[in-house]
C-alpha positions as CSV (number, residue, x, y, z in Angstrom):
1,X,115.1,258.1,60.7
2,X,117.9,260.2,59.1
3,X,120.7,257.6,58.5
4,X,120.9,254.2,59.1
5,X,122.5,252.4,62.3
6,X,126.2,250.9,61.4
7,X,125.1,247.2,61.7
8,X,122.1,247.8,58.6
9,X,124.8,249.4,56.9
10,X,126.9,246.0,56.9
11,X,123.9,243.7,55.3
12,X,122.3,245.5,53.0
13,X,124.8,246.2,51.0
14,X,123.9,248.0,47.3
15,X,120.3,249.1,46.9
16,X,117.7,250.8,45.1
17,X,115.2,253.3,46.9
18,X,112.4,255.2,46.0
19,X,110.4,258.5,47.7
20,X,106.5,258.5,48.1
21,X,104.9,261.5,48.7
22,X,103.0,261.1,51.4
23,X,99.6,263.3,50.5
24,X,99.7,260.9,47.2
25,X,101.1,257.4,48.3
26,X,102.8,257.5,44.5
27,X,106.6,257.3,44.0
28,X,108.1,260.8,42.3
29,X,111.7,259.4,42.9
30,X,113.5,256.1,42.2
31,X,117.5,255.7,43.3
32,X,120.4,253.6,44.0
33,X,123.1,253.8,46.3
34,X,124.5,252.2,49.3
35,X,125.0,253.3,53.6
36,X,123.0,256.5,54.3
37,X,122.6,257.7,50.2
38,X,118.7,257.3,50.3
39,X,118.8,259.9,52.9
40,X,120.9,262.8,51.3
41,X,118.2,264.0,48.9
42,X,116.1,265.4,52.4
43,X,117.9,268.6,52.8
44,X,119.1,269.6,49.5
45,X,118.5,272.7,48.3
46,X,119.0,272.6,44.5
47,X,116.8,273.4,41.8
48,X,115.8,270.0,40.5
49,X,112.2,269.0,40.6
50,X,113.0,265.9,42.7
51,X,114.3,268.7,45.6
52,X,111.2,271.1,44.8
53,X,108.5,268.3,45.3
54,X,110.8,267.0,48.6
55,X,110.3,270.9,49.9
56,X,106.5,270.9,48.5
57,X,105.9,268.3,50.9
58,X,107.8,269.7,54.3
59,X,105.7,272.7,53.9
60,X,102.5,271.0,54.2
61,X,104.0,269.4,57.5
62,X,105.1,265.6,56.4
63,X,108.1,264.3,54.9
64,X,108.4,262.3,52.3
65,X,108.5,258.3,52.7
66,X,111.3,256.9,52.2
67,X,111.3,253.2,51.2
68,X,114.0,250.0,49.7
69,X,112.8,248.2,46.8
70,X,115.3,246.0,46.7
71,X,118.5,245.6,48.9
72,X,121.8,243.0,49.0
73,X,122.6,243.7,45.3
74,X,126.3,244.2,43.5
75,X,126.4,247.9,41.9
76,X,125.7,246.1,39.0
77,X,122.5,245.0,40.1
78,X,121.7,247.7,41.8
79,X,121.8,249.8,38.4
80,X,119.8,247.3,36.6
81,X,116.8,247.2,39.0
82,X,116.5,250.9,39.3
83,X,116.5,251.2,35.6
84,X,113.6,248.9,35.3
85,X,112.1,250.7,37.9
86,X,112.5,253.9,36.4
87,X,111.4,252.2,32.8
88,X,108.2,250.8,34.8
89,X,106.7,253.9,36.5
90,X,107.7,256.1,33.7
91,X,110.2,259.0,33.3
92,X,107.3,261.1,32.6
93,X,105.4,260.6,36.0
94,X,109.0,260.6,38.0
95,X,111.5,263.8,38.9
96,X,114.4,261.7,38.1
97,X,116.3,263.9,35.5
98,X,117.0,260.6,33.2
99,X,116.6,257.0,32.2
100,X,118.5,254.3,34.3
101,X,121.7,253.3,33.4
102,X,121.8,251.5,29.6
103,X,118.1,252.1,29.8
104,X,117.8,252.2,26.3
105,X,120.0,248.8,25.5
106,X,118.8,246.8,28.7
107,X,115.6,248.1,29.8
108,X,111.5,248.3,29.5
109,X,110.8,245.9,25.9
110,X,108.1,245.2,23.8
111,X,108.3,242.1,22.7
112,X,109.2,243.0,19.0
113,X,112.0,244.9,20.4
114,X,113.5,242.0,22.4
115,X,113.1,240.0,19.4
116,X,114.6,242.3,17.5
117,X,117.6,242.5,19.6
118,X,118.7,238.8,19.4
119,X,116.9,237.6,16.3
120,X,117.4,240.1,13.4
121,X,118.7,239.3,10.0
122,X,121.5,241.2,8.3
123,X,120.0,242.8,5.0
124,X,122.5,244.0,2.3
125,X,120.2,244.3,-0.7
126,X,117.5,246.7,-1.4
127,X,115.0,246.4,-3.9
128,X,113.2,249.7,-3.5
129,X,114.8,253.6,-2.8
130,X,114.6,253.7,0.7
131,X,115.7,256.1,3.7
132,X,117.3,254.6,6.7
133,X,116.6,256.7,9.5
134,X,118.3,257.1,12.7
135,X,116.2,258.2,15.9
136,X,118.8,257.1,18.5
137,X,117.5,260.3,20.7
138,X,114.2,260.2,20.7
139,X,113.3,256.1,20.4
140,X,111.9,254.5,23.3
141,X,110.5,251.0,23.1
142,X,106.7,250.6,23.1
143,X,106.0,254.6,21.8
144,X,103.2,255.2,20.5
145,X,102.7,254.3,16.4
146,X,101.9,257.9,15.9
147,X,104.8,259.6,17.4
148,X,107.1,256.9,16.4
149,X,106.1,258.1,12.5
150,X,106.1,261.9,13.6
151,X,110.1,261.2,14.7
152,X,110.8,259.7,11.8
153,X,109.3,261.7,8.9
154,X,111.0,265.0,9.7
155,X,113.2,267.3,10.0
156,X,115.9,266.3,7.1
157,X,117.8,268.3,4.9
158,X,117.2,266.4,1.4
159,X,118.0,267.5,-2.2
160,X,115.0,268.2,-4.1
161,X,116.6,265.0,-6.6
162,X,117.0,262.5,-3.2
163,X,113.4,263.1,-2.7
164,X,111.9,262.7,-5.7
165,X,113.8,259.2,-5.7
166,X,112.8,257.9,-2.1
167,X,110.0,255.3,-2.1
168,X,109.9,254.2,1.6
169,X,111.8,255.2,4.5
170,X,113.3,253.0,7.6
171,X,113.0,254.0,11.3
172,X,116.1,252.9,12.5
173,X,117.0,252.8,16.3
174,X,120.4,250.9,17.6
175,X,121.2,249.6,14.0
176,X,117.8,247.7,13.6
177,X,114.6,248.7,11.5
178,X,111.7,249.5,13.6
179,X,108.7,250.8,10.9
180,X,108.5,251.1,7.2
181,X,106.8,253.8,6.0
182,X,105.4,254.5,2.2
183,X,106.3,258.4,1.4
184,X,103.6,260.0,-0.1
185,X,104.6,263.3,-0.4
186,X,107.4,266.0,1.1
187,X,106.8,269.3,2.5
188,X,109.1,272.5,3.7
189,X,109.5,271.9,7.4
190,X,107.2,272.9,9.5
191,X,104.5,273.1,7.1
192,X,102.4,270.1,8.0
193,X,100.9,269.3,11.8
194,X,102.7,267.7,14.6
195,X,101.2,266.2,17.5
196,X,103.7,264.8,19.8
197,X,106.8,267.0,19.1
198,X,107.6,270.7,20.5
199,X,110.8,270.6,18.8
200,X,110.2,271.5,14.8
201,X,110.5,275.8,15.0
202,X,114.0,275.4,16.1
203,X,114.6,272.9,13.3
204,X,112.8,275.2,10.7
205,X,115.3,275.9,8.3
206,X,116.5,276.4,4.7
207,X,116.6,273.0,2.4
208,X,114.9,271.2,5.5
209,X,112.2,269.0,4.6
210,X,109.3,266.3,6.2
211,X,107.3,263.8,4.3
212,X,104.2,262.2,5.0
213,X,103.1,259.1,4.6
214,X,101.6,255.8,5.7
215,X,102.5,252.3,6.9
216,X,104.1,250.5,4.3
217,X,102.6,247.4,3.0
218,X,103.0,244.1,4.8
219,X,105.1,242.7,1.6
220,X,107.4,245.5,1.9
221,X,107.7,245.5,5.9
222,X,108.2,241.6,5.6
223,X,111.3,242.6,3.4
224,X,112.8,245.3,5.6
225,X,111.4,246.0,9.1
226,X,113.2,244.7,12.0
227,X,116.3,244.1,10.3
228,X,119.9,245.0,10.8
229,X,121.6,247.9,9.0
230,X,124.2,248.8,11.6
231,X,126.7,247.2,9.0
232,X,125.8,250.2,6.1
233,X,126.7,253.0,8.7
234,X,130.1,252.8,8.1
235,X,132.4,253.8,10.6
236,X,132.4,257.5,10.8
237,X,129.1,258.4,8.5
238,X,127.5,261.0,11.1
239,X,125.2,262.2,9.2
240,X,121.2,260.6,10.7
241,X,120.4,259.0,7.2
242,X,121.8,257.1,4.4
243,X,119.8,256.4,1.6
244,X,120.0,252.6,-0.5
245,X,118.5,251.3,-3.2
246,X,118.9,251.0,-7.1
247,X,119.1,254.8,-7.6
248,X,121.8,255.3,-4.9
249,X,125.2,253.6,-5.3
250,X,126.2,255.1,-2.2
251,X,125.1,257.2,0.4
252,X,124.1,261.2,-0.2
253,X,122.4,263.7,0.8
């Protein structure tokens, strides 16, 4: 089957699809749409990976399997489910080129994060230097410890003075603190080891530094982590981090 018959059309209204290679049975593709869109990835001849794994497959003799998660949906809906889908499987084993719609507000959750979401408190006062630091790019809910620490610790351009000052620093993703960190010691960029990033030689540069560090404390993560600062960003502050405390009246760099 190529397209669907007019009268399937009429009921099934919006829904999410997915392809399964058939060699595999795995999904490598997950979709939404509604009438024949399931069906217009098959002959496409563009460069993406989803089209390369679709021509992979013809030229062992099959085609791909074609199949409707979930069907009778509002285009709402629709976005929603494959989202979660997508969050489910995994970007990473998938050829979508991104995340589901508002992936990153509405989908995949630890539990911490959906707590953190709806049940933070507002904190104004800091009794300790600290770094609030924005990962909006590169957070995704339930990374790994290690790479969570790795985004955060580098690469910032900080004053020699800022650093000597900072005591802790914040991971901050959507306004809300998500690890406390105790810094230990800075470094030029690129001069300690990263395991998760492939990023830090084109952020190598002049007045660019990374700490390292460890977990902070549980009496100092009981006073900051997973609380809102979106309220200290003030409106147009661009820059990824603001610095609080006793020794900064307002923010620097």
């Amino acid at each position: 089957m190529n397209s669907f018959p007019p009268e399937i059309i009429e009921k099934i209204g919006y829904y999410v699809y997915v392809y399964v290679d058939p060699f595999t049975d795995t999904v490598f593709y997950i979709g939404k749409g509604k009438d024949n869109r399931c069906f217009s990835h098959l002959n496409s001849l563009d460069e993406s990976e989803k089209s390369k794994h679709i021509i992979e497959i013809k030229n062992k003799g099959k085609e791909p399997k074609i199949e409707i998660l979930a069907f009778g949906l509002t285009e709402k809906d629709a976005l929603r489910v494959e989202a979660a889908a997508i969050d489910l499987i995994g970007i990473n084993k998938l050829t979508n080129r991104q995340k589901g719609h508002q992936s990153d507000e509405l989908g995949r959750k630890t539990l911490d994060d959906l707590a953190a979401l709806f049940h933070t408190k507002q904190i104004n006062h800091f009794e300790e230097n600290c770094a609030l630091i924005r990962i909006s790019k590169t957070y995704k809910s339930g990374m790994p410890s290690s790479e969570l620490y790795e985004y955060t610790r580098g690469i910032w351009k900080i004053s020699e003075e800022t650093r000597n000052k900072l005591q802790f620093a914040c991971c901050v993703f959507n306004g809300i603190t998500r690890e406390v960190y105790k810094i230990e010691k800075w470094f030029p960029a690129g001069a300690t080891f990263y395991a998760h990033r492939s990023d830090i030689a084109s952020r190598v540069g002049s007045g660019r530094y990374e700490f390292i560090g460890n977990i902070a404390e549980d009496s100092i993560k009981k006073k900051y982590n997973y609380k809102s600062v979106s309220h200290l960003f003030k409106k147009g502050f661009i820059s990824p981090i603001l610095f609080v405390g006793p020794s900064f009246k307002k923010s620097s760099l």
